[in-house]
N, C-alpha and C positions, 0 to 999 in steps of 0.2 A: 597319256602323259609320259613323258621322257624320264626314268628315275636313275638318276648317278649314284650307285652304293660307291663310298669311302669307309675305309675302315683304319684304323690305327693300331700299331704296335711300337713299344718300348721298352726297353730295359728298367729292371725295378729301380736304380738309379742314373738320375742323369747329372753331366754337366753343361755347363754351360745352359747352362736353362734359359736366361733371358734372353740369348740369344738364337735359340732353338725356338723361345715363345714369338719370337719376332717373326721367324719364317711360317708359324704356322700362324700367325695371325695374316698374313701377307696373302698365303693360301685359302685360307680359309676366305679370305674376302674375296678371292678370285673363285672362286668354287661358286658360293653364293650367288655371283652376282650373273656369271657366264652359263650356269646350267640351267636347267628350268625347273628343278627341282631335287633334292641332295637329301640321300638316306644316308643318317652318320653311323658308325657303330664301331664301341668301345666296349673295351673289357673298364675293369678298376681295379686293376693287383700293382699300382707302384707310381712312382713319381711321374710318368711322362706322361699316363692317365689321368692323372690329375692334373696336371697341368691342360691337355686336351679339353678338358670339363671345363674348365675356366674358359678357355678360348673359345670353344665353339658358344658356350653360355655369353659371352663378351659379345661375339659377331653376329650373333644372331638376334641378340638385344639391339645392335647398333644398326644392323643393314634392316631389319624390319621386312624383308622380301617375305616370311611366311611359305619359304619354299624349301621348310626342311625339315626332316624329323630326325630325333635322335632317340636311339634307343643302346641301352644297356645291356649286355650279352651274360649272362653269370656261365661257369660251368657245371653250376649244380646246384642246386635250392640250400641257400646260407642263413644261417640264423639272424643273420644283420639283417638282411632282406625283408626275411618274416619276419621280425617285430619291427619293422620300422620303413614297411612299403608306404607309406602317404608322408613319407620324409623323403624318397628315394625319387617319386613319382613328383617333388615337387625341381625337380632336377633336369629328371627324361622323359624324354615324352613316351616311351614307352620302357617297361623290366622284361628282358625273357629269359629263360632256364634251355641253353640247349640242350635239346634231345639227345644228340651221341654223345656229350657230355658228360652228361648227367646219369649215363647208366657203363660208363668206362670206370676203370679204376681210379681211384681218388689223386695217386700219381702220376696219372695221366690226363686230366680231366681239360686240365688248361690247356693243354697243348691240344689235344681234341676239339674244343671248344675255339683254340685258335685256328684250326685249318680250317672248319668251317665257315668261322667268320671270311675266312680268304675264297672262297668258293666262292661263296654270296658277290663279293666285292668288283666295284672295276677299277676301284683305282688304292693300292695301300699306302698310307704316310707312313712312316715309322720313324726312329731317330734312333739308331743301332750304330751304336760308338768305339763296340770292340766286338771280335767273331768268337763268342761263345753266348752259352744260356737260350732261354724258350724263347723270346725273342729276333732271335739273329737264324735259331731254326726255321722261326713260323718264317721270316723272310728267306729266308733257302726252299720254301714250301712255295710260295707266293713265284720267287722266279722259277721255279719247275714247270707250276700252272700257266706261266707265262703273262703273268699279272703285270699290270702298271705300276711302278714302284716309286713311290719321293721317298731320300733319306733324309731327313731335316737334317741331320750332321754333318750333312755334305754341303756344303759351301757353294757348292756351282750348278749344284740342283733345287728349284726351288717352284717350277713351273710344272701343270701338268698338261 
């Protein structure tokens, strides 16, 4: 089986959100419908995460293809987590705790936890709106490795 890793990154706030939710719904439908199968993978530390969760939860409900999995990435085992993994699991189809994460310093854990997800990956969405924060790094990380990159706040990029 052919498996396409996507991953996403964003800034803890966004704007223009409906119309950032519109490009990744656009993508998202194109991902689904063109790959033969799609591993998603999300942090949850901010608005553009959450927004993601809705969408891929939206498109995946609606295309019905059965050709994706998504899983949730923490940086370190959270108390939200633990008490409230069969609320969490009714969301992803999978929760996991990165390893280099998870044993880095607590102020680094995110960012650790984001390169890795970029390793894993072929192709990154993001929606990076101005050049600072852990965000706009992990994507300076991302074109080093020479990764695939959609910025959803770019206007003229919207296809992968």
């Amino acid at each position: 089986m052919n498996i396409y890793t996507v991953s996403f990154f964003g800034h803890r706030y966004i704007e223009r959100g409906t119309e950032i939710e519109n490009r990744l719904d656009k993508l998202l439908h194109d991902l689904i419908t063109q790959k033969e199968y799609v591993d998603f993978l999300i942090g949850r530390d901010g608005d553009f995460d959450l927004l993601v969760l809705a969408a891929i939860k939206r498109a995946v409900s609606s295309y019905g293809y059965g050709n994706t999995h998504f899983t949730l990435i923490l940086p370190y085992m959270k108390a939200e987590y633990r008490d409230s993994e069969k609320e969490y699991l009714n969301y992803y189809d999978e929760v996991e705790v990165c390893a280099e994460s998870s044993e880095a310093h607590p102020n680094s854990a995110i960012q650790v936890r984001n390169r890795s997800i970029v390793d894993r990956s072929d192709l990154v969405i993001c929606c990076i709106q101005h050049k600072s924060g852990g965000a706009y790094q992990t994507i300076r990380y991302a074109e080093i490795q020479g990764k695939k990159i959609i910025n959803l706040a770019d206007e003229n990029r919207t296809s992968f």
